[in-house]
Structure formats: C-alpha cells, structure tokens
C-alpha positions as CSV (number, residue, x, y, z in Angstrom):
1,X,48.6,21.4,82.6
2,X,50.1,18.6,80.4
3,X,53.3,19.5,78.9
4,X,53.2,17.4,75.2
5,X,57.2,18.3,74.8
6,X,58.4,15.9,77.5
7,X,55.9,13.6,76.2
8,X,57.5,13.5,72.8
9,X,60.9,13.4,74.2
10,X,60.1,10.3,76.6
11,X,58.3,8.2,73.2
12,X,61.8,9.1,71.1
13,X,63.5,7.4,74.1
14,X,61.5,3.9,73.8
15,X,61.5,3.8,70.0
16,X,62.5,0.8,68.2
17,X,63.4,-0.1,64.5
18,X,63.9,-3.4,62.8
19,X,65.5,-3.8,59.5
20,X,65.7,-7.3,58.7
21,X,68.2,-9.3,61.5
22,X,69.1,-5.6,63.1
23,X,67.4,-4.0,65.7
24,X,67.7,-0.1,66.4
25,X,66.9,1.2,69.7
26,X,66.8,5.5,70.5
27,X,68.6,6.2,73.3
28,X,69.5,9.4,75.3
29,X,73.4,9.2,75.4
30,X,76.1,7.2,74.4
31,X,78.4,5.1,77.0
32,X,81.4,7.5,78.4
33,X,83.9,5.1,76.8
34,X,82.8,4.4,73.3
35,X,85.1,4.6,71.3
36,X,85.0,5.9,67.5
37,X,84.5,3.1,64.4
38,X,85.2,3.9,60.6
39,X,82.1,3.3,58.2
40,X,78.2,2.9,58.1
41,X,77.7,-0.4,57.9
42,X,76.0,-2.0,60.7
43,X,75.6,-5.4,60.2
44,X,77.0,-7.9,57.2
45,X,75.1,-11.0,55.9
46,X,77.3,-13.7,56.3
47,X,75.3,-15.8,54.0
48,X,74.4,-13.5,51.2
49,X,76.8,-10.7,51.4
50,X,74.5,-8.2,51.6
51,X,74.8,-5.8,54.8
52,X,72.8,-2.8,56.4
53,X,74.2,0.3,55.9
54,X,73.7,3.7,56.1
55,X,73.0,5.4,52.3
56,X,74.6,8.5,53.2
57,X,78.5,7.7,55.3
58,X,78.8,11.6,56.2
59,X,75.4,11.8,58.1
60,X,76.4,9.2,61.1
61,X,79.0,8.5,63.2
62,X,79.4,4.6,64.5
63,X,80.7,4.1,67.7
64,X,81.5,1.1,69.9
65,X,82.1,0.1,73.9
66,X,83.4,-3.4,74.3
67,X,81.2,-5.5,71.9
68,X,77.9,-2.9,71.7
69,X,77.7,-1.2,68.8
70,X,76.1,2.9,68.6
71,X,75.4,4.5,65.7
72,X,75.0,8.7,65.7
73,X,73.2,10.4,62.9
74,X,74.3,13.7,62.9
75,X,72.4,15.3,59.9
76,X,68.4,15.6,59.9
77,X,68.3,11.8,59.1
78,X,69.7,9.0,57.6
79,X,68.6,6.2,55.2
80,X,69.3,2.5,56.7
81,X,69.1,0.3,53.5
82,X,69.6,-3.3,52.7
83,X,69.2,-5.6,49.3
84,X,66.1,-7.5,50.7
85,X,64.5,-5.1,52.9
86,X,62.6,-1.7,52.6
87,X,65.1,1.4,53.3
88,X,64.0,3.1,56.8
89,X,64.4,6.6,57.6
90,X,66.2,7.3,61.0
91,X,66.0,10.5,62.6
92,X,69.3,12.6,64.1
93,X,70.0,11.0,67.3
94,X,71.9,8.6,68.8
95,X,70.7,4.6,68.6
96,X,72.0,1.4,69.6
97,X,72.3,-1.1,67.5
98,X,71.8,-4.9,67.9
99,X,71.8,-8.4,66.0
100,X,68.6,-10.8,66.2
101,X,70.2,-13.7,68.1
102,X,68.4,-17.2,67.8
103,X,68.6,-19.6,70.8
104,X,69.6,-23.2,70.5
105,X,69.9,-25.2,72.9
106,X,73.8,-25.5,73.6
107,X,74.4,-21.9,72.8
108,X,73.3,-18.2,71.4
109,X,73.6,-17.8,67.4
110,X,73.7,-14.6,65.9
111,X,71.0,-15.1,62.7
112,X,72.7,-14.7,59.5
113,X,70.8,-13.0,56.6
C-alpha cells in the first residue's frame, strides 16, 4: 500500500520559489546555530530600491547562520511581494533563502534588481 502522506511531505521538501533575483527553497529544519534577524525583508535592490519582503512582518520569523539567510512563516502563509514582480504565496514552514548570483569571469556577482 502507498502511503500519499509521506509523498506529500517529501515534494514540500524539494520545492522551490523564485521571485525575481531571490530564490526560496522548503526545507525540513533550520541550522542549530541560526541566529534570530529583525524584519521581513529578504533581499534589497541595490539599483532600484525596491526589495522583497514579506506583506505581513508578524507571520515570519528571519533567521541567519553565518552568511545564509532562513526565513520561518509561522502563520498559515505569507505574501512575498516586490514592485516589479507578481506577489507569491508561501506556505508555514521554514525556507532558505538565496540571491541569483551571475558568474563573470574574475569573480561571483550577486545580480542587482
């Protein structure tokens, strides 16, 4: 007998969002020394000003270990919005959270909306 539950609990793992320059990965725990960050703003555009932020502060928690950065929605979701990009909805859980990085040939460059 197939069991659908663990199913649906191994896809939430692997799922992946991206919201512009940001990229928002599920994952099952956070690291054992994160530590606490004020706000729900992950990521700022350098260029335009604009940044990706979470609509509602109170539902998520952000969190960081060394120069990774977590983000923990504790409500039922949360609303990622941006100026130039359509608002997602992420479900409670716990996500890591990464900037779109273009290669040039002398170094890494994180791309700047």
């Amino acid at each position: 007998m197939f069991n659908h539950s663990n199913k649906s609990q191994t896809n939430q793992a692997s799922v992946l969002y991206r919201h512009g320059d940001v990229l928002i990965k599920r994952i099952a725990s956070l690291p054992v020394a994160a530590q606490r960050r004020v706000g729900a703003t992950l990521a700022h555009g350098e260029i335009t000003g604009h940044s990706h932020r979470i609509q509602q502060p109170n539902a998520v928690q952000l969190w960081v270990h060394g120069s990774d950065l977590f983000l923990e929605v504790k409500e039922p979701s949360a609303t990622l919005v941006h100026e130039e990009h359509r608002a997602i909805e992420l479900p409670q859980g716990l996500y890591r959270i990464w900037r779109q990085r273009e290669y040039r040939p002398d170094t890494d460059v994180e791309v700047m909306d």
